[in-house]
N, C-alpha and C positions, 0 to 999 in steps of 0.2 A: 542548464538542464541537470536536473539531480537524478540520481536512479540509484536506487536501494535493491540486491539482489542476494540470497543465499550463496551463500560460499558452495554449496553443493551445484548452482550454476553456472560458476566460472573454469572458460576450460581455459587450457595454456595452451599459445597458438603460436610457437617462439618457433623458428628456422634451426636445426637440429647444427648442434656446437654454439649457440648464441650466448650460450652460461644459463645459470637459472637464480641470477641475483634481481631481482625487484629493483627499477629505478625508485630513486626516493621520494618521491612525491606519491606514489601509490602506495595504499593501505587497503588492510582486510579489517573488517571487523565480524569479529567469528565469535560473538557475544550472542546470549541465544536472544530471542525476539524481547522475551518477558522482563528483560533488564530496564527497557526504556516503561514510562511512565504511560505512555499512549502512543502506538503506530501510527503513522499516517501515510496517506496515498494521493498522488497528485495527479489529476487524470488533464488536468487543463490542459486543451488543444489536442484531445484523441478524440477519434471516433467512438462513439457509443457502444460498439459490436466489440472493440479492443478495449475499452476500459470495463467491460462489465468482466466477462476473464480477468482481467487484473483486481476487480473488487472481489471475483468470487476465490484467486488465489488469497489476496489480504488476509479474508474470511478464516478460511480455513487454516494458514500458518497462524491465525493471530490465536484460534482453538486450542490449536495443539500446543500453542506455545501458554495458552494457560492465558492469555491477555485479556483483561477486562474492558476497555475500551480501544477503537480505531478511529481516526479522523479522514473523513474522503472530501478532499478538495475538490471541487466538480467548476470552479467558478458560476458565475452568474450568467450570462452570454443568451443565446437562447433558449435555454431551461433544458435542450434534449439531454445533456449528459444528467441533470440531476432526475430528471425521471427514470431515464434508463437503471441510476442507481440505485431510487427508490424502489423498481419493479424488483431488481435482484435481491436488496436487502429483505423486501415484503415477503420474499418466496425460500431463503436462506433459513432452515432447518438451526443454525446455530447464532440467529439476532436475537436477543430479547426486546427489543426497540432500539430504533435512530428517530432524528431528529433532527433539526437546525441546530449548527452551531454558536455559542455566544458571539455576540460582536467582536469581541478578541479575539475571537478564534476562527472568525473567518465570514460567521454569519448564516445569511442564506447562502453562499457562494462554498459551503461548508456542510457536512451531514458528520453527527456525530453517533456512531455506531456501540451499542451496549453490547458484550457477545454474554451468551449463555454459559454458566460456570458449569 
């Protein structure tokens, strides 16, 4: 499982005297959004009701962050999560158009989000 969160949503939940040194295998990445090329969100195996909040967070950091396109992984399965998706993007104030993803990119099992500059 991967999960991508704002640094402004990590709290420290460390036992008081535990030190405040980082094991090494954990990293932050505190790059702002608009660095990478295209965001993506993988909602495969949530409920509908939790992934549309998660699209409509995407949404809105992918704005502010100035970001031209977003990828919403939704898989194929029984199509509710890509409608749910579709309902939210169709009603989202900052899409200019989504769509199907190319084959490389995912396909139908894939919606690829234009946002409004």
């Amino acid at each position: 499982m991967k999960l991508q969160v704002s640094i402004d949503d990590v709290l420290e939940v460390l036992p008081p005297g535990a030190g405040t040194s980082l094991p090494k295998h954990v990293s932050f990445d505190t790059a702002p959004l608009a660095s990478a090329s295209i965001q993506e969100l993988n909602l495969i195996g949530q409920r509908a009701e939790e992934a549309c909040a998660q699209v409509e967070k995407l949404l809105d950091n992918g704005m502010l962050a100035d970001v031209a396109k977003v990828r919403i992984v939704h898989g194929f399965g029984t199509g509710a999560l890509r409608r749910a998706v579709a309902e939210v993007l169709s009603k989202h104030a900052g899409v200019e158009k989504f769509y199907p993803a190319e084959l490389h990119d995912g396909g139908g099992g894939a919606t690829i989000v234009d946002l409004k500059s």
